[in-house]
C-alpha positions as CSV (number, residue, x, y, z in Angstrom):
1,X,19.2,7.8,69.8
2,X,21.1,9.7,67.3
3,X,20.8,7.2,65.4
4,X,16.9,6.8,65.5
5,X,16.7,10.5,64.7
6,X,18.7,9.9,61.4
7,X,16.9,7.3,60.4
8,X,13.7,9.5,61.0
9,X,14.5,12.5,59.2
10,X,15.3,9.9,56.2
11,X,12.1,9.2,56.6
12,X,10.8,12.4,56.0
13,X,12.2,13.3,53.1
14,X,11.9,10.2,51.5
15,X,7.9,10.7,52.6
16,X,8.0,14.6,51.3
17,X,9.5,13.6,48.1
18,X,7.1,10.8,47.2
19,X,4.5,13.2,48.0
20,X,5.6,15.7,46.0
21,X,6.0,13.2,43.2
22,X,2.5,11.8,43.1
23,X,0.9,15.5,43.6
24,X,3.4,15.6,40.1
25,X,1.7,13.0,38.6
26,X,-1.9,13.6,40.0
27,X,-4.4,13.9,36.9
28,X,-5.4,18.0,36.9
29,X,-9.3,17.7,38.0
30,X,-11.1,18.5,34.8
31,X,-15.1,19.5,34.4
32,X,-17.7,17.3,33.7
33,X,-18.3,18.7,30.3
34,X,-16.3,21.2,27.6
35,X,-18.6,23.4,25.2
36,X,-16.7,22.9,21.2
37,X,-17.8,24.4,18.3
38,X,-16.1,25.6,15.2
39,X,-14.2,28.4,13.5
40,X,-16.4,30.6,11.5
41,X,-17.0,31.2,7.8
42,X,-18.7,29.4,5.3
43,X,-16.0,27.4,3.6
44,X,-14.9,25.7,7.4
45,X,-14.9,22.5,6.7
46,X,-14.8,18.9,8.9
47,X,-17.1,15.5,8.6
48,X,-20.5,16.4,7.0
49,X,-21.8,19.3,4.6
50,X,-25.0,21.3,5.2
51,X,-26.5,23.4,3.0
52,X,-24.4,26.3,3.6
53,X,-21.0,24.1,4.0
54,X,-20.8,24.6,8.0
55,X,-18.8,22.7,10.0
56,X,-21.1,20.1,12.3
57,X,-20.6,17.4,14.4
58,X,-21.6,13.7,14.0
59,X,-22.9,11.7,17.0
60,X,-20.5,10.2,19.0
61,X,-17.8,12.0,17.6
62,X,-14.7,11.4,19.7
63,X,-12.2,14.0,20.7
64,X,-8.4,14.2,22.4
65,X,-8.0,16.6,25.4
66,X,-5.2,17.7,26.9
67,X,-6.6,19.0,30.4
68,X,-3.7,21.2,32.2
69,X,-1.7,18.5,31.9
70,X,0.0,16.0,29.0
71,X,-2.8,13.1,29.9
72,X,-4.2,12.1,26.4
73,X,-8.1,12.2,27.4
74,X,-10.9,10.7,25.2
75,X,-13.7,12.7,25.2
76,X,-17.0,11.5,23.2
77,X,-19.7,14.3,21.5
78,X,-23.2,14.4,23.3
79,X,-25.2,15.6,20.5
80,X,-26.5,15.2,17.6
81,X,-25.5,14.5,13.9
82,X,-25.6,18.6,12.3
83,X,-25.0,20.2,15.5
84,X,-22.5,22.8,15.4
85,X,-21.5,23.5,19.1
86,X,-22.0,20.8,21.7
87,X,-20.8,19.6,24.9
88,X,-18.2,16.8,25.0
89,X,-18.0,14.4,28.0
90,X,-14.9,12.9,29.2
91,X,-14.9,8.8,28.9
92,X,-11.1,8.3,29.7
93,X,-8.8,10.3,31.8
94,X,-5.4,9.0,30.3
95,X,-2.3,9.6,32.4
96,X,-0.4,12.4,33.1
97,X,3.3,13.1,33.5
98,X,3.6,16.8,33.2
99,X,1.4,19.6,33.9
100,X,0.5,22.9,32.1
101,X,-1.6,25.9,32.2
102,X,-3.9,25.6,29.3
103,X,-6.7,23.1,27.9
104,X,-6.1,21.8,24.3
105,X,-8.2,20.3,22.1
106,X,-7.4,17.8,19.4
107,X,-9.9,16.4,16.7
108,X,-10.2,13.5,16.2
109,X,-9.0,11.3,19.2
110,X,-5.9,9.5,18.3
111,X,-4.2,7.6,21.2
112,X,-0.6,8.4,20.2
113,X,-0.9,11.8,20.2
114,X,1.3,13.7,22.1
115,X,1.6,17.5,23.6
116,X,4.9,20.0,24.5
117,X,3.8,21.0,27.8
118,X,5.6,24.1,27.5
119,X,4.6,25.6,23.7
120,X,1.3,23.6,23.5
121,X,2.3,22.0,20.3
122,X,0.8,18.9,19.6
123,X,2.8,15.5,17.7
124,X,0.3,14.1,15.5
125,X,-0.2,11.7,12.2
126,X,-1.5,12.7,9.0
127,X,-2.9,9.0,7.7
128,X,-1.8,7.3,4.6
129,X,-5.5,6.3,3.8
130,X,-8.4,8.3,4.5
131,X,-11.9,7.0,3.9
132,X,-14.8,8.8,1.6
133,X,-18.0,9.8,3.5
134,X,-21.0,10.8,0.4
135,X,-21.1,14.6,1.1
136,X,-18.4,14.8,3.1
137,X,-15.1,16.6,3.5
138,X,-13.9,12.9,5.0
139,X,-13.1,11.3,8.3
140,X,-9.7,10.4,8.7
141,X,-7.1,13.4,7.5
142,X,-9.6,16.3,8.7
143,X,-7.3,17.3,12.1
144,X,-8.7,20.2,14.1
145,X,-7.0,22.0,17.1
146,X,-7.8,24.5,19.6
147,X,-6.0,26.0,22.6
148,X,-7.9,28.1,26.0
149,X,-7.6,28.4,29.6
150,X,-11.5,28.2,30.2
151,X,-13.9,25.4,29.3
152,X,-14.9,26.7,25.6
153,X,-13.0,26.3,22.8
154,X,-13.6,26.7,18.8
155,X,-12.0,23.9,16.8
156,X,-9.6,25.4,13.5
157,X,-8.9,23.6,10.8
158,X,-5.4,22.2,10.0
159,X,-5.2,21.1,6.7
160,X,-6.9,22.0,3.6
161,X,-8.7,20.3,0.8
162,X,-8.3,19.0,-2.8
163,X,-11.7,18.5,-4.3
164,X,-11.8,16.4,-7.2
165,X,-14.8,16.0,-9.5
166,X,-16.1,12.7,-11.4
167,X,-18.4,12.0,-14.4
168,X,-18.4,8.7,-16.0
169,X,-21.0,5.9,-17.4
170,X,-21.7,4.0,-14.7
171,X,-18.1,3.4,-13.4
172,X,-17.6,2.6,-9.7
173,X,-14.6,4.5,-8.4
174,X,-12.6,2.1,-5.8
175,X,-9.8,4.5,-4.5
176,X,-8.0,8.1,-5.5
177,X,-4.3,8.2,-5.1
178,X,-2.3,11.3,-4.7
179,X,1.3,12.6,-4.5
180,X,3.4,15.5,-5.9
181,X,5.5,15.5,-8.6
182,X,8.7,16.7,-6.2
183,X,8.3,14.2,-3.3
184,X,6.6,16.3,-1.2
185,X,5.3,14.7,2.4
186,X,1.2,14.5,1.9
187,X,0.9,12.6,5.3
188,X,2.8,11.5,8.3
189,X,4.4,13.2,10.7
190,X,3.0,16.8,11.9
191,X,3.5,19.1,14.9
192,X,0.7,21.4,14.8
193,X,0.7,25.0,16.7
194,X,-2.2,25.3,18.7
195,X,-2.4,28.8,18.6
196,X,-3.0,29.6,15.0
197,X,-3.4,25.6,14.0
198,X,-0.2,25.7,11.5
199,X,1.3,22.5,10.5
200,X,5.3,21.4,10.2
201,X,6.2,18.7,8.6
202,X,8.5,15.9,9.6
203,X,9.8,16.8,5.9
204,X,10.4,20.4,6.9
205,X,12.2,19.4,10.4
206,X,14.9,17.6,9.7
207,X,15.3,16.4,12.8
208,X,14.1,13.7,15.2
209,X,14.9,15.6,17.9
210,X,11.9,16.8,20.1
211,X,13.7,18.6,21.7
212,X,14.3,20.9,18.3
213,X,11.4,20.1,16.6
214,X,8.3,21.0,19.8
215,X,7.1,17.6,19.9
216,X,5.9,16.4,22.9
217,X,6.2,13.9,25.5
218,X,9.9,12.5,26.2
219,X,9.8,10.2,23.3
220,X,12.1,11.1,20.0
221,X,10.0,9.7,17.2
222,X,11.6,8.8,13.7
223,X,9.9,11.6,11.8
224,X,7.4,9.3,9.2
225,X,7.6,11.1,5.7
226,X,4.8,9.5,3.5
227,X,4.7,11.0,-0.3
228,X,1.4,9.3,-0.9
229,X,-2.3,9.5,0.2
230,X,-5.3,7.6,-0.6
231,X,-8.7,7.7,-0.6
232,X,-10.6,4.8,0.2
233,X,-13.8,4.1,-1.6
234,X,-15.3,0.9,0.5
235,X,-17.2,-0.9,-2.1
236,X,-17.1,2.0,-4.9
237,X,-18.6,5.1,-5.5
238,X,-21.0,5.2,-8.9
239,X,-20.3,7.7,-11.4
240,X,-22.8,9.5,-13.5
241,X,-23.7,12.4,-16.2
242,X,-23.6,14.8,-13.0
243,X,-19.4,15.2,-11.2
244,X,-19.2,13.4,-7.9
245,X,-17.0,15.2,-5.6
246,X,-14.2,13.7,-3.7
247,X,-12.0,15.3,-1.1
248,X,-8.4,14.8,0.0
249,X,-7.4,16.2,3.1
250,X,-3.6,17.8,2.9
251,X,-1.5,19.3,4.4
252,X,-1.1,23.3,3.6
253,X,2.2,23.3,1.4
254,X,2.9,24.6,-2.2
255,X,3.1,21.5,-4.7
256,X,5.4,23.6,-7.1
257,X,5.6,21.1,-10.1
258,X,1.9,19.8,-9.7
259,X,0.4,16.5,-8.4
260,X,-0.1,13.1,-9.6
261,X,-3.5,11.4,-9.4
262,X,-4.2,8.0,-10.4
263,X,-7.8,6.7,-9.9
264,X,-9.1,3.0,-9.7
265,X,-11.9,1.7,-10.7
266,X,-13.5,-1.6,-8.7
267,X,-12.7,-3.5,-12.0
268,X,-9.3,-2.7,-11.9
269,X,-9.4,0.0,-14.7
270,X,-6.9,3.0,-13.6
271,X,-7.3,6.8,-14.9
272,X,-3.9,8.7,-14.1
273,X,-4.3,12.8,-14.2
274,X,-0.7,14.6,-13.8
275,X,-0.1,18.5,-13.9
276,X,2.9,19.8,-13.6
277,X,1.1,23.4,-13.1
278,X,1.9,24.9,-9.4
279,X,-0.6,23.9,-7.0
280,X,-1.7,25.4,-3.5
281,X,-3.1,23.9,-0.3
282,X,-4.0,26.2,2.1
283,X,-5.5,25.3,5.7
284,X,-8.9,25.4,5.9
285,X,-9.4,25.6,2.5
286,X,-10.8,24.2,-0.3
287,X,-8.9,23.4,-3.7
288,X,-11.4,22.4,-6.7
289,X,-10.1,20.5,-9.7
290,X,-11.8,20.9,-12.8
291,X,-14.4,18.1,-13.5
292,X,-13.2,15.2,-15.1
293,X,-14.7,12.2,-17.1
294,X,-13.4,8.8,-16.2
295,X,-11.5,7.2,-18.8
296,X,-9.0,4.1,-18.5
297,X,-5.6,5.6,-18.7
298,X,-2.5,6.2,-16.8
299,X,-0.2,9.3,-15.7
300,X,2.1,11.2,-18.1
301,X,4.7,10.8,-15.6
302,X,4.2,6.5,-15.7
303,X,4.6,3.8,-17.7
304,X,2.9,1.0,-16.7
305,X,3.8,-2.9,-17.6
306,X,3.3,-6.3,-16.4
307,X,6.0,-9.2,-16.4
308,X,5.8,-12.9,-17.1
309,X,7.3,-13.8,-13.4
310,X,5.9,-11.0,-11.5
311,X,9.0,-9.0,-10.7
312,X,10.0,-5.2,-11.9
313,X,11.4,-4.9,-15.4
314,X,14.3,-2.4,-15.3
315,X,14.4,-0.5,-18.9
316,X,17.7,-1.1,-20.8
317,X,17.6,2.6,-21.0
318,X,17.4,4.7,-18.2
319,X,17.6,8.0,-20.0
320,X,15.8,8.1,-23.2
321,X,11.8,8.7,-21.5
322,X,12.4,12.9,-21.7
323,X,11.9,12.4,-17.7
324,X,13.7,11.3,-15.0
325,X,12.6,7.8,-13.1
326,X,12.0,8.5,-9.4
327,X,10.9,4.7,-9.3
328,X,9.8,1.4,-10.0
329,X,7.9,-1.1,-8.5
330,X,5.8,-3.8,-8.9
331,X,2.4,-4.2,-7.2
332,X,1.9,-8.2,-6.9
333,X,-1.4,-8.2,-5.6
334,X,-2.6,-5.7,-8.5
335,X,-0.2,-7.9,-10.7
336,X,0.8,-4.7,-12.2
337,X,4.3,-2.5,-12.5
338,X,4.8,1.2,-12.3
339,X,7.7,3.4,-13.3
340,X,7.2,7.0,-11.7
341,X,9.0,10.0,-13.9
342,X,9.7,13.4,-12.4
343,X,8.1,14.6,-15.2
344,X,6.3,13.7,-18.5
345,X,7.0,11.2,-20.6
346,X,7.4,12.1,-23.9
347,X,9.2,9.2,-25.9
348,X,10.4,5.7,-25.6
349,X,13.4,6.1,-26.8
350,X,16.3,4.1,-28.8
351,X,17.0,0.7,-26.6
352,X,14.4,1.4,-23.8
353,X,13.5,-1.7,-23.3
354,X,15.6,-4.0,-25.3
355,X,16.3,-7.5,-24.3
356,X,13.7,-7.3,-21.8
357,X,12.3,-10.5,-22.2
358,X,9.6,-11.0,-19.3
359,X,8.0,-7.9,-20.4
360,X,4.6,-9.2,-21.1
361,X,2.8,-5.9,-21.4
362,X,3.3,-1.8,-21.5
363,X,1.1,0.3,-21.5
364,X,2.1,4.3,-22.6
365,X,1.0,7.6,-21.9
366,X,-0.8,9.9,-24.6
367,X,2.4,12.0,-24.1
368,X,4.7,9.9,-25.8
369,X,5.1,11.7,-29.4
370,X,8.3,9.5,-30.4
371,X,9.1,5.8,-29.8
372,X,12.9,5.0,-30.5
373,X,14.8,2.4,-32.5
374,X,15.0,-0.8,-30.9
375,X,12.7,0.6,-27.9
376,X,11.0,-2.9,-27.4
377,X,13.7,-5.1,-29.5
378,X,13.7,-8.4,-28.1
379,X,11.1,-8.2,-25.6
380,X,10.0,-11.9,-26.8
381,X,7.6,-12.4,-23.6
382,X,5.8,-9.4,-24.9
383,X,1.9,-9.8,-26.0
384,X,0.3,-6.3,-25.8
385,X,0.6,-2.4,-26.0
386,X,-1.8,-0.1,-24.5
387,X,-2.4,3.7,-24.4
388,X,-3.4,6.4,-27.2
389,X,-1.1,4.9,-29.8
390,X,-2.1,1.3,-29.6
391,X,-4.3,-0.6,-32.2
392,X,-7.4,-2.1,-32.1
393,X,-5.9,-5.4,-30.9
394,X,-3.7,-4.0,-28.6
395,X,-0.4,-5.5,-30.6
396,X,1.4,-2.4,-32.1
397,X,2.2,1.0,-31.3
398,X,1.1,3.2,-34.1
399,X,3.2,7.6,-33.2
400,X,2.1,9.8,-36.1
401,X,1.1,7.0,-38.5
402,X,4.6,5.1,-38.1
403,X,4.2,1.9,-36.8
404,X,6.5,1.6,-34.0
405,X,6.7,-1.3,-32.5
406,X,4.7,-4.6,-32.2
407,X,3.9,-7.2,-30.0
408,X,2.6,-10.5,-30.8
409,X,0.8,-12.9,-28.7
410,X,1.7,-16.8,-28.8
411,X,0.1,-18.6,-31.5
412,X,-0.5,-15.8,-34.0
413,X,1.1,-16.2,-36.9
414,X,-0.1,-13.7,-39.4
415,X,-1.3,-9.5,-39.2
416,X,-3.0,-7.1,-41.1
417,X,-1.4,-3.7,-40.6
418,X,-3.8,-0.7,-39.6
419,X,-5.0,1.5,-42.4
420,X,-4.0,4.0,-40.2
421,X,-0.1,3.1,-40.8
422,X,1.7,5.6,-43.3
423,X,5.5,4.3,-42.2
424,X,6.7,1.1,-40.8
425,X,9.3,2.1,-38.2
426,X,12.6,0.7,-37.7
427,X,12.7,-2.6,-36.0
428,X,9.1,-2.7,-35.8
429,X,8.5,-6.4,-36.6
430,X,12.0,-7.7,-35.4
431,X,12.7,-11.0,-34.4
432,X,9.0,-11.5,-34.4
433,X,9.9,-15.5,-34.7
434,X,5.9,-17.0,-35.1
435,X,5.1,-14.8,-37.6
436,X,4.6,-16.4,-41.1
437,X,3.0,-13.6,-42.8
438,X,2.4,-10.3,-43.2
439,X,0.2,-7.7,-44.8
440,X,1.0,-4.3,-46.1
441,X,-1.5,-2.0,-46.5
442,X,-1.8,1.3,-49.3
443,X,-1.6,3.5,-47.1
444,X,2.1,2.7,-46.3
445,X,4.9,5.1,-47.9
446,X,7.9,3.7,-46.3
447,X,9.1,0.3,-45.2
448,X,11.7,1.4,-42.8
449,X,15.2,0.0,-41.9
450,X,15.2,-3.3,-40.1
451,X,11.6,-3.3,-40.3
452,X,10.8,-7.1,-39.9
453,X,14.8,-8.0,-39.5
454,X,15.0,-12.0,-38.4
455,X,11.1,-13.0,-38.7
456,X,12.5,-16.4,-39.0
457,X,9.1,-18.0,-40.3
458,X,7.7,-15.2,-42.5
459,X,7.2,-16.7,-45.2
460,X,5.3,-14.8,-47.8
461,X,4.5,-10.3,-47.8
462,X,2.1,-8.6,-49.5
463,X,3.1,-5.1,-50.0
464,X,0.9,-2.8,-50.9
465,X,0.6,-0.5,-53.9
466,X,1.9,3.2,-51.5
467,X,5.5,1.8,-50.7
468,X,8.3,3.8,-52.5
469,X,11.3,2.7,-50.0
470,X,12.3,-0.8,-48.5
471,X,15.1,0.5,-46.2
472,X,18.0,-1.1,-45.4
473,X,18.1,-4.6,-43.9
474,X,14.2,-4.3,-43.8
475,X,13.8,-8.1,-44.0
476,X,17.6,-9.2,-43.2
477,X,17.6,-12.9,-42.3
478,X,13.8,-13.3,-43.1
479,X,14.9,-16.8,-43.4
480,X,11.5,-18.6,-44.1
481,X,10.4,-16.0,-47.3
482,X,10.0,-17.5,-50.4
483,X,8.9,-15.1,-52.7
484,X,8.2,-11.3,-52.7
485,X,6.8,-9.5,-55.0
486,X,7.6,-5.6,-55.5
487,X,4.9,-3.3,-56.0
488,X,5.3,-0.5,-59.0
489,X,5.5,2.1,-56.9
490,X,8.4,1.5,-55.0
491,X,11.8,3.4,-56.5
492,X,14.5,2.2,-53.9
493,X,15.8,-1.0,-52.3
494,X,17.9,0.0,-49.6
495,X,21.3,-2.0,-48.7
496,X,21.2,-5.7,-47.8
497,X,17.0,-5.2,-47.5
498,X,16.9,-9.0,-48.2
499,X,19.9,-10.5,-47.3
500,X,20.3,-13.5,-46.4
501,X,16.5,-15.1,-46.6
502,X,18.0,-18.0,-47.7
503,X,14.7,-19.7,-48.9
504,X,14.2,-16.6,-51.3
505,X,13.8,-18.8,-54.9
506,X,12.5,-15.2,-57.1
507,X,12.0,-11.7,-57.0
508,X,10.0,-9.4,-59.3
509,X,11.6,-5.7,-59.5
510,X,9.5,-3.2,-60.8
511,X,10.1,-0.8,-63.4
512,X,9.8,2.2,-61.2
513,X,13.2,1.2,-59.2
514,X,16.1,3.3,-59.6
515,X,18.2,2.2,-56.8
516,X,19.4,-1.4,-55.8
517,X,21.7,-1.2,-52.1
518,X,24.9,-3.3,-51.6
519,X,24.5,-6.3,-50.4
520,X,20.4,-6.2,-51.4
521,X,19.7,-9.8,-52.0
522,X,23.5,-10.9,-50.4
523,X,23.1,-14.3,-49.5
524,X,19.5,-15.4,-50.3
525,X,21.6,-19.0,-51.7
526,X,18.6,-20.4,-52.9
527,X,18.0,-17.4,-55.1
528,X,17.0,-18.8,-59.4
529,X,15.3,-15.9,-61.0
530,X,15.6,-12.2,-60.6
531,X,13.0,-10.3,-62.7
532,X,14.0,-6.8,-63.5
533,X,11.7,-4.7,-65.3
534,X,13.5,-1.4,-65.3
535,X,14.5,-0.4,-69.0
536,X,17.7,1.9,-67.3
537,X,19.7,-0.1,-65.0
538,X,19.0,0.9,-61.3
539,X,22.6,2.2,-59.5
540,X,23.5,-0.4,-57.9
541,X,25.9,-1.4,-55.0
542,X,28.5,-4.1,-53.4
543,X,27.6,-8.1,-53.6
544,X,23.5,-7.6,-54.8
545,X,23.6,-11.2,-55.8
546,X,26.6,-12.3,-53.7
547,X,26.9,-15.1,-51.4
548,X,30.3,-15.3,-48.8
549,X,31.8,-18.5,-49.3
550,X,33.6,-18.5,-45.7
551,X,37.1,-17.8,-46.8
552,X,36.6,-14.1,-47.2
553,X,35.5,-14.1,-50.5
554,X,32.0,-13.4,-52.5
555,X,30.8,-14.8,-55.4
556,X,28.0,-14.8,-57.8
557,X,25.0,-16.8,-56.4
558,X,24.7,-17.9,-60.0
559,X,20.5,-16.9,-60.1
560,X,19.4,-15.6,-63.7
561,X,19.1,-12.1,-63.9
562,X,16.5,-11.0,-66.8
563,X,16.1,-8.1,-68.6
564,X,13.8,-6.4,-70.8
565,X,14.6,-7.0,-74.7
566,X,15.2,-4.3,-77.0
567,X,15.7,-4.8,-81.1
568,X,19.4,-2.9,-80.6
569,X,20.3,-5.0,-77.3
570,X,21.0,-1.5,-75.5
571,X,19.2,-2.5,-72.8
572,X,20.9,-5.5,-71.4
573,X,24.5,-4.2,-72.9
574,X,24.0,-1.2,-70.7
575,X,23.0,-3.8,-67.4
576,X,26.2,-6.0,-68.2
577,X,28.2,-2.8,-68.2
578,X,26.8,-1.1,-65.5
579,X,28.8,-0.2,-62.1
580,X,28.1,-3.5,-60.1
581,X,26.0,-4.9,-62.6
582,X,28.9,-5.7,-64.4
583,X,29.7,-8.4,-61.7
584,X,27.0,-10.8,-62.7
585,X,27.2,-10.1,-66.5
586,X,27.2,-13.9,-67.3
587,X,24.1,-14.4,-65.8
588,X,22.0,-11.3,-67.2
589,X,19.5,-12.8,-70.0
590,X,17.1,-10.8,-71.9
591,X,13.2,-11.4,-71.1
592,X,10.4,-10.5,-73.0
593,X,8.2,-8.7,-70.5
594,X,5.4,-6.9,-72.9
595,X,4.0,-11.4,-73.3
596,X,3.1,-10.8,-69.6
597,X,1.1,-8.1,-70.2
């Protein structure tokens, strides 16, 4: 007997308990029907714009409710498109673990959201892609929250809006991309207060903890930190004479070195805007841009490039851009690399990208002002520059009217140089092997050092009539030239400028020269004639004529060296005794130069 009673008053309690538990669990009996509407003012802001910029809902507009409890309900608009308050009806109850005083009211539904039973504060999820509506604040990132014990409720805003404005010819605008310049968390992770509809970020937690951070349910989430957000444009958006507006929904946050935008066009052309001017978001408000025209280039912050096997190309250089690389990838599907900089990029400088031979193609920001020596040196892979600097055909990089750098395409074999060139930069033309010859324009002043160094099949130049200075090395181991001839207004040859083009059989130095470098024509062993107009002998320098005979010595290369006549012979006494000059005296002849005239 004592035994039954035990058992019984087990019984009991195990009943009372499970009772107890299940009255836990029992879904809080919610009405038929919640009134919503909207926080006032005329800049509120949600789905659709009226003439006065209200707030209205769109038919069949669905809604999260948290009924006295932490059930997830879906509740689904009655109304009408424009209406702007409306009864909502419940279509799913959800399930409930936890109970609470107070109704809250989430917009739009999402199924994984989740609610602190105790401070009302809801876990939600900024997207990574938000889709444009025409006349619309958007759809996807436009999160709206409000809190009550009765069956009414107005719906506050919780982000705020960049509004960006288009003009363009025709152009159809396939996506908007945006992130700040300092990493800062543009969707993702939020916990939003209820009360006043403010926004933390998982970037501002620093912790996973719900416990900490007022997230609800009993789940600890990984805090998702997303530094990008796009805006998806379906099958494109036309631009014309008159802006389109588009809107990014944001979080409220200060973007204290500016943001990043990079716009796509549905044929693949990209506009990048960067400003590095302090930007900020506030909730339920709108941020306009000023209006821009659509034109195809990138960022100041990016340098953009494509590879001949599809893989990210790591400069040589990491700290010669005047910016700071936050990073680099390469988009396969767009078939198109990216390096971000913290900042603008204002040169390529010295050894960027040397050696980087699947580098097919750059393109550069209108910030650059400088491009370095060596910056693209022995990119052999690499067909075409583009940006603000480029030519016509895409091949060289003209900064300030030096030609920088150039890129030549397989099976070209000669160039004209832009008019627009004033200075051949150093290592512009470098170990361009296919080209055979070349074409200096008037408008060039200075052939600078290394220049076209090892254009193994050049084989004849035409310099024009504005060059005073061949710098040094300027067409070192052009091994392919066979002739050259000097224009009158150039007045120095800088060392070793043609040493060793061994196919080199004359050379014609005008009578403006007044400086010969060492090592000038060093090693051009196939070198007969050297025509040298000058009436004063040019100062001169180590081994002009020279070739190195492999046991450490050099010796005349035994070419005749003709000088102007003169009825006293002063003029080719004063070459044969001349500093240097003096070396080759054996082979200096006089040359009547007036029967060429």
């Amino acid at each position: 007997m004592k035994r039954f009673c035990i058992f019984a008053l087990v019984a009991m309690l195990f009943a009372a308990c499970t009772t107890d538990e299940t009255q836990d669990l029992r879904p809080v009996d919610a009405p038929e029907s919640l009134t919503v509407g909207f926080e006032g003012g005329d800049d509120d802001t949600r789905v659709q714009l009226n003439e006065a910029q209200k707030t209205v809902w769109t038919k069949n507009d669905l809604v999260s409710v948290f009924y006295r409890s932490d059930a997830n309900q879906k509740w689904q608009f009655q109304g009408e498109t424009g209406e702007r308050v409306g009864n909502l009806k419940r279509v799913s109850a959800g399930s409930a673990t936890e109970t609470m005083k107070r109704v809250v009211v989430v917009y739009p539904y999402n199924e994984n959201y989740y609610i602190n039973t105790d401070t009302y504060n809801v876990q939600a999820f900024l997207p990574a892609t938000q889709h444009y509506l025409a006349d619309s604040y958007g759809l996807d990132g436009n999160i709206m929250i409000s809190v009550g014990e009765y069956n009414q409720f107005s719906l506050k805003n919780v982000c705020g809006w960049l509004k960006l404005q288009l003009t363009g010819a025709g152009e159809k605008i396939k996506s908007i991309t945006i992130n700040g310049n300092n990493g800062e968390q543009v969707a993702g992770e939020i916990y939003i207060n209820s009360a006043d509809a403010t926004a933390i970020l998982a970037a501002e937690n620093g912790t996973a903890d719900d416990n900490e951070n007022g997230a609800g349910g009993n789940l600890i989430f990984d805090d998702t930190i997303l530094t990008k957000v796009k805006l998806d444009c379906g099958n494109g958006v036309t631009l014309g004479a008159e802006a389109t507006a588009f809107y990014i929904a944001l979080p409220p946050q200060t973007f204290e070195k500016g943001l990043a935008v990079e716009i796509e066009s549905t044929e693949g052309k990209i506009m990048g805007q960067y400003t590095d001017k302090e930007i900020v978001i506030e909730r339920n408000t709108i941020q306009p841009m000023t209006a821009l025209e659509f034109e195809e280039k990138i960022a100041i912050n990016q340098i953009r490039y494509t590879s001949s096997n599809g893989e990210i190309v790591t400069p040589n250089a990491t700290d010669v851009f005047g910016a700071n690389i936050v990073s680099n990838t390469y988009d396969k599907e767009a078939g198109y690399g990216t390096i971000t900089f913290d900042g603008k990029v204002t040169s390529i400088g010295e050894y960027a990208f040397y050696f980087c031979d699947s580098l097919t193609s750059v393109t550069i920001p209108d910030s650059v002002t400088e491009i370095g020596e060596d910056a693209f040196s022995n990119c052999t892979s690499l067909k075409a520059f583009y940006g603000k600097f480029a030519s016509e055909d895409n091949r060289c990089l003209i900064v300030n009217g030096t030609l920088c750098s150039f890129a030549i395409g397989r099976g070209a074999t000669s160039y004209t140089i832009p008019d627009s060139v004033t200075s051949i930069g150093m290592w512009a033309f470098s170990y361009c092997t296919s080209l055979t010859s070349i074409t200096i324009p008037d408008s060039v002043t200075e052939i600078e050092d290394s220049a076209f160094s090892s254009c193994s099949s050049l084989t004849s130049v035409t310099i024009g009539n504005g060059v005073t200075s061949i710098g040094g090395h300027a067409f070192h181991r052009c091994k392919s030239l066979t002739s050259v001839t000097i224009p009158d207004s150039v007045t120095s040859i800088e060392t070793a400028a043609f040493c060793d083009c061994t196919s080199l059989t004359s050379v014609t130095i005008p009578d403006s020269v007044t400086e010969i470098g060492g090592s000038a024509f060093q090693d051009c062993t196939s070198l007969k004639e050297v025509y040298c107009k000058p009436t004063t002998p040019p100062t001169g320098g180590y081994y002009m004529f020279s070739y190195y005979d492999g046991n450490g010595s050099f010796l005349p290369i035994g070419c005749k060296i003709y000088v102007p006549t003169s009825d006293d012979d002063s003029i080719i006494n004063d070459y044969k005794a001349k500093q240097y000059w003096s070396d080759y005296a054996s082979y200096i002849e006089e040359y009547d130069f007036s029967a060429e005239q």
